[in-house]
Wavefront OBJ file of the C-alpha trace (Angstrom):
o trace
v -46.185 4.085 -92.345
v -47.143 5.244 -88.957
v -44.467 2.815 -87.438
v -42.063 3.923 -89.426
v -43.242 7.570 -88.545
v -42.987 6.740 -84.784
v -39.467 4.942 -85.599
v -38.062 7.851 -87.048
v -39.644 10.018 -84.532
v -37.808 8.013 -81.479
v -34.201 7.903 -83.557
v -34.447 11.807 -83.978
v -35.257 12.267 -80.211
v -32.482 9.882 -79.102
v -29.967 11.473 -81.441
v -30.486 15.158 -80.028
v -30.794 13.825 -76.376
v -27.477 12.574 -77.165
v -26.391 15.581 -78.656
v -27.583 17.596 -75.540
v -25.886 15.188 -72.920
v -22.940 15.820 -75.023
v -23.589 19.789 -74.971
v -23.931 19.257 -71.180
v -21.698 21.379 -68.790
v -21.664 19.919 -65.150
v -19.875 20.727 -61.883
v -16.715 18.653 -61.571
v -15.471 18.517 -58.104
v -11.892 17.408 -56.861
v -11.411 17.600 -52.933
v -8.703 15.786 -53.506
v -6.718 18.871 -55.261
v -8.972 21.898 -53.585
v -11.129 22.862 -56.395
v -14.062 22.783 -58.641
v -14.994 23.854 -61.616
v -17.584 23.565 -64.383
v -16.537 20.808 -67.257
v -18.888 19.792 -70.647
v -18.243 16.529 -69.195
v -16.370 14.340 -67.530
v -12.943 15.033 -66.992
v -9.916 12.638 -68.015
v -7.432 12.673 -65.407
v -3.234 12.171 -65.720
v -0.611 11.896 -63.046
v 1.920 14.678 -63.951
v 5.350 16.360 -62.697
v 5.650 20.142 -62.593
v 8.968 21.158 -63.408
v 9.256 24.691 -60.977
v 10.701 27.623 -62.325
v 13.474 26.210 -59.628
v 14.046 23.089 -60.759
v 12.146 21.198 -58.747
v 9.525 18.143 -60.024
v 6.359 17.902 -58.122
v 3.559 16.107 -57.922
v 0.632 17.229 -60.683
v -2.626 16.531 -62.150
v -4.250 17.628 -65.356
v -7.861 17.339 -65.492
v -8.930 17.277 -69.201
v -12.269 17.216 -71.308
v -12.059 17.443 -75.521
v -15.294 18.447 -77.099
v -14.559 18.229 -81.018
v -12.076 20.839 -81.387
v -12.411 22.444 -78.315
v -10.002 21.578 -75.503
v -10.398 22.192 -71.899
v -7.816 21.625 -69.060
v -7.120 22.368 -65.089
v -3.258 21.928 -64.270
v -3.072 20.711 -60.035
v 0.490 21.568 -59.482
v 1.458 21.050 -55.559
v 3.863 22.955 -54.317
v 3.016 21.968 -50.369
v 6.042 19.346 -50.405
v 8.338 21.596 -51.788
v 10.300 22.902 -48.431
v 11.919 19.514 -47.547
v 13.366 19.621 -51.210
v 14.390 22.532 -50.921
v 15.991 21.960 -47.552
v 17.540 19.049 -49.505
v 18.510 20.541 -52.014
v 20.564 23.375 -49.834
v 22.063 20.630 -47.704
v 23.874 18.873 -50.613
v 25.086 21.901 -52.157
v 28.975 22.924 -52.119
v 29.928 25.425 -49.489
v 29.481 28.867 -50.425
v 26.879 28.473 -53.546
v 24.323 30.865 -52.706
v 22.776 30.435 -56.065
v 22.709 26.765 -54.848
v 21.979 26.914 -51.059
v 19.590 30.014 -51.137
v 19.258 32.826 -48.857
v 18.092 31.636 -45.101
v 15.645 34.766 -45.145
v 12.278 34.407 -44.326
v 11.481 35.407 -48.196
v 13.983 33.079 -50.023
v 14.102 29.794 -48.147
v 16.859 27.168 -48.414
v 17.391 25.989 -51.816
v 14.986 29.224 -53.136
v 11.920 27.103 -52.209
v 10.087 30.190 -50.757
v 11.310 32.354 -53.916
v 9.766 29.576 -56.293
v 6.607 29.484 -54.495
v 6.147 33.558 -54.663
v 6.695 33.546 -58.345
v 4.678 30.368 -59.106
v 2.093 32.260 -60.780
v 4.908 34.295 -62.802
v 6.082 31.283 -63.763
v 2.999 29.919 -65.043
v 2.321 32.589 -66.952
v 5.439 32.818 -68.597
v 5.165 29.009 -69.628
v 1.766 30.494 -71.417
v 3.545 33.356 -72.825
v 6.523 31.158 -74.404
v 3.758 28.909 -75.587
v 1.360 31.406 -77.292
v 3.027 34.468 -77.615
v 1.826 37.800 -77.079
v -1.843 37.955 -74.949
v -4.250 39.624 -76.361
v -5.330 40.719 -72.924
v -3.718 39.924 -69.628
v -5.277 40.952 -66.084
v -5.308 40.622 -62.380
v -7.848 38.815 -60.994
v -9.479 36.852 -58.009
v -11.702 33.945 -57.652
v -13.248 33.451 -54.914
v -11.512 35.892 -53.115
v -8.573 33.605 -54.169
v -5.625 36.194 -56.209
v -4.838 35.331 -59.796
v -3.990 36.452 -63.471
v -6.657 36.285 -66.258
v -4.966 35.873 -70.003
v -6.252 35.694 -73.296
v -4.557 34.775 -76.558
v -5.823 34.908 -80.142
v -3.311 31.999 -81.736
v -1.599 31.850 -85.502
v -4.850 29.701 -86.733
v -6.622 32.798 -85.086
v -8.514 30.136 -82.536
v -8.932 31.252 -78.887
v -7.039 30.545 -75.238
v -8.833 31.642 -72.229
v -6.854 31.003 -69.265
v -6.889 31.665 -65.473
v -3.650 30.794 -62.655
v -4.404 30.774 -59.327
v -1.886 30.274 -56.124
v -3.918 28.331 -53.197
v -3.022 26.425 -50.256
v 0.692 26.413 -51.719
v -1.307 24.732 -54.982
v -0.805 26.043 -58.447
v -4.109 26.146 -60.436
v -3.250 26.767 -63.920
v -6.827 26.535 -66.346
v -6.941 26.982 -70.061
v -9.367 26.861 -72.282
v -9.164 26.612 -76.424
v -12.083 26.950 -78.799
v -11.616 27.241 -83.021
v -12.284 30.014 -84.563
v -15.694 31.820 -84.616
v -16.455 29.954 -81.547
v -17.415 32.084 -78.317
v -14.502 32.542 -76.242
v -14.566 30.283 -72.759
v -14.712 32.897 -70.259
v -17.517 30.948 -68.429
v -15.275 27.886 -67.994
v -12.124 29.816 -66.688
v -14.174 31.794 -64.304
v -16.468 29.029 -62.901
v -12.771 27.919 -60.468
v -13.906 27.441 -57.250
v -11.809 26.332 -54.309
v -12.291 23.491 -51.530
v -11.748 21.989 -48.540
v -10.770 18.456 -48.236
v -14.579 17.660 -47.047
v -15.604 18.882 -49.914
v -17.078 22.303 -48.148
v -16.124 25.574 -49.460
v -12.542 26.862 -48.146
v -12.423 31.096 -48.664
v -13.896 33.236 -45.781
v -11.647 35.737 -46.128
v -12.238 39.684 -46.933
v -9.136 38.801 -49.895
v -6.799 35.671 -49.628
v -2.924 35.600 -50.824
v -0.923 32.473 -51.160
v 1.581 34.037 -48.496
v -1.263 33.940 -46.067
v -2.905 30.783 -46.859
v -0.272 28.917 -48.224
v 3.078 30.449 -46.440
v 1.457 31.674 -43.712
v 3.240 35.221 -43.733
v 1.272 37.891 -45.145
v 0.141 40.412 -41.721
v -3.197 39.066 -40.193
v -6.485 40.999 -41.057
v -7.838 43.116 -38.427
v -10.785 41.053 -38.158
v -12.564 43.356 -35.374
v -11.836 46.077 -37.735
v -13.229 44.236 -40.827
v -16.001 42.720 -39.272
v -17.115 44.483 -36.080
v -16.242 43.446 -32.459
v -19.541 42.265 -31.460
v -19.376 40.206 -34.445
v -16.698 37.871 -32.975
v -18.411 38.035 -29.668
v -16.645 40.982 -27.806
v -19.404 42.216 -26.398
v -21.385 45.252 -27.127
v -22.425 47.104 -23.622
v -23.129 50.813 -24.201
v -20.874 51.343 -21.393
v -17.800 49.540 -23.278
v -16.208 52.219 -25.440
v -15.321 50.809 -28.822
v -11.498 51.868 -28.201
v -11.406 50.164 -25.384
v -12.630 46.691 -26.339
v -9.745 44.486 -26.998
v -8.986 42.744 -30.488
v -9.213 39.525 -31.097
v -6.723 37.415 -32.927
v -8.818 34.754 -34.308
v -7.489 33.708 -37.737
v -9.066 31.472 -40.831
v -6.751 27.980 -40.443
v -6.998 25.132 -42.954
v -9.231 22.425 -40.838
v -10.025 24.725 -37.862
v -13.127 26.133 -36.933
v -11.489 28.898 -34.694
v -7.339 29.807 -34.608
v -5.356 32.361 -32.172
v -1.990 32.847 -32.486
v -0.733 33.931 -29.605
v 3.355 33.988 -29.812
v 5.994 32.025 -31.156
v 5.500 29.422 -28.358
v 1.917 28.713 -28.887
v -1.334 29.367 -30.565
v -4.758 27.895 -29.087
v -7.907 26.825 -30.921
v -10.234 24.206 -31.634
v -11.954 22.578 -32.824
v -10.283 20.709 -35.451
v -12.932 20.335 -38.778
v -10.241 18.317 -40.766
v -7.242 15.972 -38.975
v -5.460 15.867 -41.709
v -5.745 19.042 -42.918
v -5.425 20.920 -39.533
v -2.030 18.787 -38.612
v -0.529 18.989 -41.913
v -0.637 22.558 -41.957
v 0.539 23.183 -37.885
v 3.437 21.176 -39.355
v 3.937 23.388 -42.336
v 4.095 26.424 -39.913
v 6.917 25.098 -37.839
v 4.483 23.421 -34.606
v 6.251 20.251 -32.960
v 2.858 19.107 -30.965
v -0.580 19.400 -30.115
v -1.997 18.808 -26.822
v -5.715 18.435 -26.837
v -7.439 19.133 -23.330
v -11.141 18.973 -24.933
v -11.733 15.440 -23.978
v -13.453 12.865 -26.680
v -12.202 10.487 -28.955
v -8.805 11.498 -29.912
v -7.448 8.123 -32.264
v -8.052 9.841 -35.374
v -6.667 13.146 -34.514
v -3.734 11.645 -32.831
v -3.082 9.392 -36.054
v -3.118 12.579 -38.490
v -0.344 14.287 -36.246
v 1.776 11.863 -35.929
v 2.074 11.007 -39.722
v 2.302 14.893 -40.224
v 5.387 14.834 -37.790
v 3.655 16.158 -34.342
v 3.712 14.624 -30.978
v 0.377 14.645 -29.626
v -1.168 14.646 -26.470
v -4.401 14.050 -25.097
v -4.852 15.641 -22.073
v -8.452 16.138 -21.117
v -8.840 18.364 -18.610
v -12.963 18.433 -17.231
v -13.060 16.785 -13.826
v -17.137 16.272 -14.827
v -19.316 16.595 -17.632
v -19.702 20.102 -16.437
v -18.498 22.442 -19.356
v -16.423 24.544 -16.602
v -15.658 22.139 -13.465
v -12.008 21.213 -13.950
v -9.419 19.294 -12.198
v -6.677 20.884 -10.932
v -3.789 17.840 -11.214
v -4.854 17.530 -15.102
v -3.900 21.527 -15.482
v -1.192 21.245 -13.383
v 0.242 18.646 -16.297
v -1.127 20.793 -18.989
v 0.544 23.715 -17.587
v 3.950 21.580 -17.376
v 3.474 20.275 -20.750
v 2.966 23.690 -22.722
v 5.865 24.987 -20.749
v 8.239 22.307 -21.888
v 10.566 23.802 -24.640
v 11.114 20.328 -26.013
v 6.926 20.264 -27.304
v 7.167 24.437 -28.134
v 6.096 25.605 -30.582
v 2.743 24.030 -29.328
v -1.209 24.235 -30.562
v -3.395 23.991 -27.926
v -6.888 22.536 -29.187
v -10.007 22.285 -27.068
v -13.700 22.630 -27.904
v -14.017 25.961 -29.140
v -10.487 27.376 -27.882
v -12.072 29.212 -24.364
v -10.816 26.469 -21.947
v -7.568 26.369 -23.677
v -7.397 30.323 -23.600
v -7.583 30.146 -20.052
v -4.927 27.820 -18.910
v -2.873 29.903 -21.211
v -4.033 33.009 -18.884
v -2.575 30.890 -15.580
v 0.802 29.786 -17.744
v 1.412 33.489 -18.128
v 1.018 34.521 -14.986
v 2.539 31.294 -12.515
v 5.421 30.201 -15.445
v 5.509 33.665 -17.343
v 5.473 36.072 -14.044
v 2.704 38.906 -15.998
v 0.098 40.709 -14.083
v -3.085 38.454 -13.661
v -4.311 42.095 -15.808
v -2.271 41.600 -18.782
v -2.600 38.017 -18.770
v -6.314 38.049 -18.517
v -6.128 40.917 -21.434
v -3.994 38.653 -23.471
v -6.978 35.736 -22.784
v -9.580 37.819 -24.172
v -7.842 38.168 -27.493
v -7.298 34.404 -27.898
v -10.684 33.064 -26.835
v -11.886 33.817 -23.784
v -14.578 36.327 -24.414
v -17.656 36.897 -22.490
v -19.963 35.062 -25.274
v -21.339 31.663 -23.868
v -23.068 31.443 -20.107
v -19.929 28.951 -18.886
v -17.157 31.661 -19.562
v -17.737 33.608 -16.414
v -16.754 29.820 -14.294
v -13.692 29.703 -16.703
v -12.658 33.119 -15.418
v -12.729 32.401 -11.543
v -11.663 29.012 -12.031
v -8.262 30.944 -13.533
v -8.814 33.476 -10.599
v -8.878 30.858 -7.737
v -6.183 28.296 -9.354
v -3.489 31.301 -9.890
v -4.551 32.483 -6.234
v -3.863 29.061 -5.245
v -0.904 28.313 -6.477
v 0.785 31.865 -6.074
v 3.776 31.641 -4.138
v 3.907 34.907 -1.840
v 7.212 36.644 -2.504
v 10.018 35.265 -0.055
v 11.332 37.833 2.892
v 14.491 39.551 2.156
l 1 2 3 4 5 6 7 8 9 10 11 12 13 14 15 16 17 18 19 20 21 22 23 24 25 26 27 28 29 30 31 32 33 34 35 36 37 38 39 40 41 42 43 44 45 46 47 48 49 50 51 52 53 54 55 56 57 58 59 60 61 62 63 64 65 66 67 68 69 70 71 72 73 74 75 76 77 78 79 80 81 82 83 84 85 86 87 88 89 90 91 92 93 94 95 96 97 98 99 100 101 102 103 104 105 106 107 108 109 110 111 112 113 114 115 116 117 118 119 120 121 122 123 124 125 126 127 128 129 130 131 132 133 134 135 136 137 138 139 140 141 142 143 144 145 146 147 148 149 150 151 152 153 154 155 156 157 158 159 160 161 162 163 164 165 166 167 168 169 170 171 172 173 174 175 176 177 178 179 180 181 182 183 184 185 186 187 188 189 190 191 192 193 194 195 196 197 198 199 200 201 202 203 204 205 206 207 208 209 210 211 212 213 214 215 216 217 218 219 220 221 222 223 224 225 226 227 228 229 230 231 232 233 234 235 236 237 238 239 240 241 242 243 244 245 246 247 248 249 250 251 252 253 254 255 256 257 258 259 260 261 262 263 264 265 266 267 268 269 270 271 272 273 274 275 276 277 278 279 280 281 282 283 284 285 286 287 288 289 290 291 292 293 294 295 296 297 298 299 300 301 302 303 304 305 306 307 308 309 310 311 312 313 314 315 316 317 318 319 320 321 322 323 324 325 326 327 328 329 330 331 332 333 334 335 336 337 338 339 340 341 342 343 344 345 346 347 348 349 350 351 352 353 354 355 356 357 358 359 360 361 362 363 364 365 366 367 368 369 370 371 372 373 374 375 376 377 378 379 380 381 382 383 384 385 386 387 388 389 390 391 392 393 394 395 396 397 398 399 400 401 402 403 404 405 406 407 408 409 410 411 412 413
């Protein structure tokens, strides 16, 4: 008896442990697509193709996990090739079909590839509509800092859809969750998105992040000195600098970057690079034709990740020791020549932490550009070269004495 006691005992436990591990809700993590996001399990996943409200098939994946009758799904749609079809697409078209060729505006795109990508999350949600009818709620959202629209639907067999869409990185997040009825609704799952980098780290440190920022690229900057304080991005904070007077910087969050400055439609400086293939993919995606790396260092892997993205790359160290600031001055002579080369413009400029690169910028403007060693140097201070580390006063005279140096006097009339 007391072996069968301890029998029936041990089958009771097993069943509810299984039970529980069943029960179970886990993190489920993708770098792969960008997010994560809290399962009861393990996902299934299927290779899709999005149909675009365009037209256009792209790559998808649909992450999936059935529990009885509940049914829980993330829909990866990328939308990150979609310019070269669309370019494509305008390029075989007959001569004078706009509704074909698309508007060349910075909003449209050829072949309406930047219209689809505005309205992707329209799109999405009309799919939902057409599929469930009329929401029982329907709200903007973010996740993450990461814009969206939240919709709920209570369906003819009165079970429940919870869903969430989500524009990213040019990726469409569509999640959806369906329970029967009298179950709780599953607001925990469609809320638990998260997004990702392709390391695996988190990707959002934004104060509020739209596709046409992250994605297209075209949304205005934030005022990060306004949003976070100047002495927070190393400005300096002497009680004899008056806040008005302090210039603001124009460092940007970049896919793969640790630090970004635009500067113009020439160039933009930074460094360093956190993610190759990130970083180069998207310098492509914003119209850059190299990269020209003066920080020094093993270079194969970077140089590899540019070149399939479609960027010449150049490693052109310019330190003359292991000294952060001694440099020598026939390697920024061929810097100097390279970024001034229309043929490599627009160019990225990467170096350790975007300082040294800042100032050979400052010497371009003044010996190529012909500006005031004063708005030059003002320029450099919004890009980078701000009085944070012990070695930026050397990168400042060595800017000083090489423009001196190479200064051409103005000839006699």
């Amino acid at each position: 008896m007391r072996v069968t006691a301890v029998v029936a005992v041990t089958f009771v436990l097993a069943f509810v442990g299984s039970v529980l591990a069943q029960e179970q809700w886990v993190e489920f993590s993708s770098p792969r697509d960008g997010f994560r996001i809290t399962f009861p399990g393990t996902p299934g996943i299927e290779d899709v193709t999005w149909t675009s409200q365009m037209g256009y098939a792209l790559p998808a994946r649909v992450f999936t996990v059935d529990r009885g009758r509940e049914h829980y799904s993330v829909t990866v749609a990328d939308y990150r090739g979609i310019e070269k079809l669309g370019i494509a697409k305008s390029q075989s078209c007959a001569p004078g079909a706009e509704t074909c060729i698309g508007g060349q505006t910075r909003i449209v795109g050829p072949g309406y590839w930047k219209s689809d990508v505005h309205g992707a999350i329209t799109y999405a949600v009309f799919m939902l509509l057409r599929r469930h009818g009329t929401p029982t709620g329907m709200t903007w959202n973010w996740a993450e800092q990461v814009e969206g629209t939240l919709l709920q639907f209570t369906n003819a067999d009165q079970s429940r859809t919870s869903a969430s869409i989500y524009m990213h990185d040019n990726r469409l997040y569509v999640i959806e969750g369906d329970v029967p009825k009298g179950t709780p609704e599953p607001e925990l799952f469609k809320m638990s998105i998260g997004f990702i980098r392709p390391d695996g780290s988190g990707s959002n440190i934004y104060s509020q992040v739209y596709n046409n920022y992250m994605g297209l690229g075209e949304s205005p900057l934030p005022d990060l000195c306004g949003l976070r304080g100047c002495n927070a991005v190393g400005l300096g904070s002497g009680a004899g600098v008056a806040a008005a007077a302090r210039p603001r910087i124009r460092r940007e969050d970049f896919p793969g970057l640790a630090n970004y400055f635009p500067i113009d439609g020439t160039a933009s400086n930074g460094g360093p690079i956190q993610s190759n293939d990130w970083a180069m993919s998207e310098l492509w995606r914003r119209g850059f034709k190299s990269v020209i790396d003066i920080a020094g260092g093993p270079a194969d892997a970077a140089a590899a990740a540019a070149r399939a993205a479609g960027l010449k790359y150049f490693a052109m160290p310019i330190a003359a020791t292991r000294s952060p600031a001694t440099f020598d001055i026939a390697k920024v002579d061929a810097v100097i020549k390279a970024i001034s080369d229309p043929a490599n413009q627009p160019v990225y400029l990467n170096s350790g932490n975007g300082r040294p690169t800042a100032m050979v910028w400052m010497i371009k403007r003044v010996l190529v550009d012909g500006w005031s060693v004063e708005q030059a140097g003002a320029e450099a201070a919004t890009i980078g070269l701000v009085n944070d580390d012990p070695a930026v006063p050397a990168f400042w005279k060595f800017a000083q004495d090489y423009i001196v140096a190479h200064d051409e006097p103005p000839a006699p009339p």
